[in-house]
N, C-alpha and C positions, 0 to 999 in steps of 0.2 A: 500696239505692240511695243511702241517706246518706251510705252510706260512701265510695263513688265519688264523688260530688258534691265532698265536703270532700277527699279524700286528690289529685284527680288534675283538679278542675274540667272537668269534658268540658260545653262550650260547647254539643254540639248536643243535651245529656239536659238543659240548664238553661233552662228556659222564660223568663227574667226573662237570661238573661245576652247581650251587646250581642251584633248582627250583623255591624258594619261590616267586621272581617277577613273573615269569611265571606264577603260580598257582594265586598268587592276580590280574591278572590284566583280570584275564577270567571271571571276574563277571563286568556284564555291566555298562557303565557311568552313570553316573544320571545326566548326561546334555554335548552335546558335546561343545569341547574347545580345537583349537589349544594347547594349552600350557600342556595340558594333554597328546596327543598323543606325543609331545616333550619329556614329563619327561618320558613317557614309553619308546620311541629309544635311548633315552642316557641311562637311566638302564641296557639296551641292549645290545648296542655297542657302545665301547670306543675307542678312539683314541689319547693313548697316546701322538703323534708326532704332534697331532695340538698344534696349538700354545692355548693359552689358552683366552678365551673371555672376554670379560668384556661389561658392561653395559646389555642392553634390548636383548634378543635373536629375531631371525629372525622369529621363530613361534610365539613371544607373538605379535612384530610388526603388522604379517599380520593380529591376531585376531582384535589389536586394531583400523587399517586400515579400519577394517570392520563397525567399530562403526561408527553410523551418531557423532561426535565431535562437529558439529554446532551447536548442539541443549544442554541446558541443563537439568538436571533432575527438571521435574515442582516438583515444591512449592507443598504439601501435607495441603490441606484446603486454597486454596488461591486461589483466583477471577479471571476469568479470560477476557481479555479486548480483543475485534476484533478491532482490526484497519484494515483499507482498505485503504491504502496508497501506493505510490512505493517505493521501498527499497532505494531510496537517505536521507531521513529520518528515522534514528532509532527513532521509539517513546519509545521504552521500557527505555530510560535511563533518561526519566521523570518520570520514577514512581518507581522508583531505591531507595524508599525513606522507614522510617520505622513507619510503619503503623501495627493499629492492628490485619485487615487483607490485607495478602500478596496479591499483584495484578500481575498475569503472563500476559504479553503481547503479542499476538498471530498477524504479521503482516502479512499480502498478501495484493493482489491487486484482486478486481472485476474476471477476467480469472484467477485465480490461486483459487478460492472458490466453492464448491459444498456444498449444502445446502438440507438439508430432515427435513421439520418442520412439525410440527402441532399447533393445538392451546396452549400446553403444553409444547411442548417439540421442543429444535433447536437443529439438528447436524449439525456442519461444519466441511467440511472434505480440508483441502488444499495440494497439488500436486506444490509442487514445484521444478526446474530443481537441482538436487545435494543433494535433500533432502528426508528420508520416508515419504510416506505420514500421518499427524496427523489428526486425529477427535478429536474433541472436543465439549463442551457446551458453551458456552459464557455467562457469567453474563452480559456484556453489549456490545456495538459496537459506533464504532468513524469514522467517515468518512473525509481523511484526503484532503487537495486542490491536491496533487498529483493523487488521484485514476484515472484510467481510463474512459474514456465515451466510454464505453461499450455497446451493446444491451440488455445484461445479467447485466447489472446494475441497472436499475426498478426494474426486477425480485427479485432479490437477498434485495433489500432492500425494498420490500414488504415482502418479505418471512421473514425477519427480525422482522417487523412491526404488521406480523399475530402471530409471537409467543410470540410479548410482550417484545421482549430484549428491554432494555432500549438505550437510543439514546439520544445524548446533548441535539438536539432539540425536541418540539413535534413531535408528529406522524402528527398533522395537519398541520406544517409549513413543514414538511417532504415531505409530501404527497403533497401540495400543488407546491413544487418545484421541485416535477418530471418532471409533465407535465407541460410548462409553454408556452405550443405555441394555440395564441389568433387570431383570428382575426382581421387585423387591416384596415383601411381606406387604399386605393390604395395611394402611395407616388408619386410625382413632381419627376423628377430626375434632380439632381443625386442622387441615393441609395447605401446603403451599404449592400452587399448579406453575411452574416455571415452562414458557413457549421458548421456543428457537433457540436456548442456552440462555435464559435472558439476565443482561449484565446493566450494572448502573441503574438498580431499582425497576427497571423496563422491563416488560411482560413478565411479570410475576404478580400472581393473584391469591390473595388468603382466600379459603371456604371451607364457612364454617359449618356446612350443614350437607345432608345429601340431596336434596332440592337446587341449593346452588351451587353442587357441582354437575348437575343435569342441564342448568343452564349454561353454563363454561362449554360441556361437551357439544350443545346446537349451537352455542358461536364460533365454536372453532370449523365445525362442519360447513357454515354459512362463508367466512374468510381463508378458510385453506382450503386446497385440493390438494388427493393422495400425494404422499412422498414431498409435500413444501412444507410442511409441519413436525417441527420434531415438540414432542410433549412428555415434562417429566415431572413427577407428582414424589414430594419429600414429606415428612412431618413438620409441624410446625412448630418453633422455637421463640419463648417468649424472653428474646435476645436482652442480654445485661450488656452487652459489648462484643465487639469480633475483631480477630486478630489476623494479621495477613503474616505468613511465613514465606520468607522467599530465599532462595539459594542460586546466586551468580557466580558462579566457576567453584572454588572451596571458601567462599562469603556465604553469609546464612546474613541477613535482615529481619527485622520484627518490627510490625507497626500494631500498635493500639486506636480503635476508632470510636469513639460513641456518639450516641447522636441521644441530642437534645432537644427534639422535637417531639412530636408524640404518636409519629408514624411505628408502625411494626419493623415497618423497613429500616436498618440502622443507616443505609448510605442515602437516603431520601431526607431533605429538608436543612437542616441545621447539625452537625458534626465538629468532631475534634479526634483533628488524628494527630498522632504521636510517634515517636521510634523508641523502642524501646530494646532493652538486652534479649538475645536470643537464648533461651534456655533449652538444656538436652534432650527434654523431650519432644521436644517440636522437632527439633533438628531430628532426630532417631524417627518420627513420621516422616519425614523426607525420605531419609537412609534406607527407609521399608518400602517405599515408594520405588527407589532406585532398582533392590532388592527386589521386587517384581516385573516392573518394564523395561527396566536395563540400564546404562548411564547416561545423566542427563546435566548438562553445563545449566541449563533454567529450569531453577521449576517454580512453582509456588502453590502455598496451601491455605484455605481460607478457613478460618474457624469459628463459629457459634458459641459463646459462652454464655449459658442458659442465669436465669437470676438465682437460681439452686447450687450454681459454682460448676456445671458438668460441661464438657468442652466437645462439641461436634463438629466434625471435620466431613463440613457440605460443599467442599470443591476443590479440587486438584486441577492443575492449570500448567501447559508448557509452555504457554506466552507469560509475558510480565507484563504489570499495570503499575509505573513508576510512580515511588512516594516520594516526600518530605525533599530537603533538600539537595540530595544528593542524585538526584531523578537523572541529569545530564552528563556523570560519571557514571553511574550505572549504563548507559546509554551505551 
């Protein structure tokens, strides 16, 4: 018992040793805290023969381990912005700027969002891997070219659009480029079978014959079930070069792209893109665009110029896919 006494002072085996930490620490916390139960065992028991510590103790570490770190404390009376983007993109460090009201940036993608709205009122609750999950209100929403094509993506931005959040574009150009699949006149082959909206050369298939578009139709059957497959069948174009037209608030852009390889696909393999002057009548496809869905701060148009010189206009777009050098102003 001597031994203990001297090497490690245990206060409650020492009949002569003071009570008052004892006595103050029986009245309860008012909030639990590593670093409290810490300062109670060292008042406690001391150990002379350690060596003596320096910096952050090992209780306050694991409290602060505990803390989400990634996240900062939201701004108090400041706006806050849903981006629906994927995380290769920070958007919050474009509004890093000093305004008179503060704007918080809240980013996820389409599958990391759950949404309870009304005609009054939006919660968004996101779930992300690493992260707690936050709710919030959103004063507006941005929808960025990375987001996902989701099934829950109409959803999600209807439910947006029934409670009023604000959005770049209207609601009618909005709405109008949900659903965009037309009837069209049966095509000549060869055809181009484009899956899911497919972008960057991905799921899009030439066929040239009607045998192998019979095989295309039992692959798709085999890899999608009902309502996961969107499928859109265009003519095919035996591309000289294609032009992107795009309009940022009353800016109009033009890039030229060819490719140098010897795919059908222009944006597949080897390319040269360029900016070039925007001429009227690109701009007036816009304006006729505008003119049907309603006013729109983004748009862009993608065009096919055939080796014959005739210019087919196979994609209309209310997200942007940033070119050339100016990609981080446009941003």
């Amino acid at each position: 018992m001597n031994f203990f006494k001297r090497k490690f002072s245990f206060h409650d085996d020492d009949p002569v040793a003071p009570m008052e930490d004892v006595a103050g620490a029986s009245s309860p916390p008012s909030s639990f805290s590593f670093q409290a139960i810490a300062n109670k065992v060292s008042s406690t028991i001391s150990a002379p023969t350690s060596p003596a510590r320096t910096g952050e103790s090992l209780a306050a570490a694991l409290e602060r381990s505990m803390q989400d770190r990634s996240r900062e404390q939201p701004l108090k009376d400041a706006k806050v912005l849903l981006v629906v983007d994927s995380p290769q993109i920070d958007w919050s460090k474009y509004f890093r700027v000093q305004n008179e009201v503060p704007i918080r940036v809240e980013q996820a993608d389409f599958p990391e969002l759950d949404l309870m709205c009304t005609e009054h009122i939006c919660t968004v609750e996101i779930t992300q891997t690493g992260r707690d999950p936050r709710a919030f209100t959103p004063s507006a929403a941005f929808i960025g070219p990375g987001a996902s094509k989701c099934p829950e993506a109409k959803a999600i931005i209807r439910c947006l659009i029934a409670a009023h959040i604000p959005l770049l574009n209207s609601y009618t150009s909005v709405v109008a480029f949900l659903d965009r699949c037309n009837l069209q006149p049966a095509s000549a082959f060869p055809i181009v079978v484009i899956i899911n909206e497919g972008s960057q050369g991905m799921g899009k298939v030439k066929v040239n014959s009607h045998e192998e578009m019979c095989d295309i139709e039992g692959m798709l059957q085999m890899v999608g079930e009902k309502g996961e497959l969107e499928v859109e069948v265009e003519p095919f174009v035996d591309v000289k070069y294609d032009l992107h037209v795009q309009k940022i608030g009353d800016e109009f852009k033009s890039f030229i792209r060819r490719g140098i390889s010897r795919s059908w696909k222009s944006n597949v393999g080897s390319n040269v893109l360029e900016q070039i002057p925007s001429i009227e009548r690109h701009k007036n496809y816009i304006r006729a665009i505008e003119d049907h869905v309603g006013p729109m701060s983004i748009c862009s148009i993608d065009i096919l110029v055939s080796k014959e010189g005739r210019e087919f206009v196979h994609g209309i777009n209310d997200v942007l896919a940033y070119f050339g050098e100016s990609q981080e102003d446009d941003r």
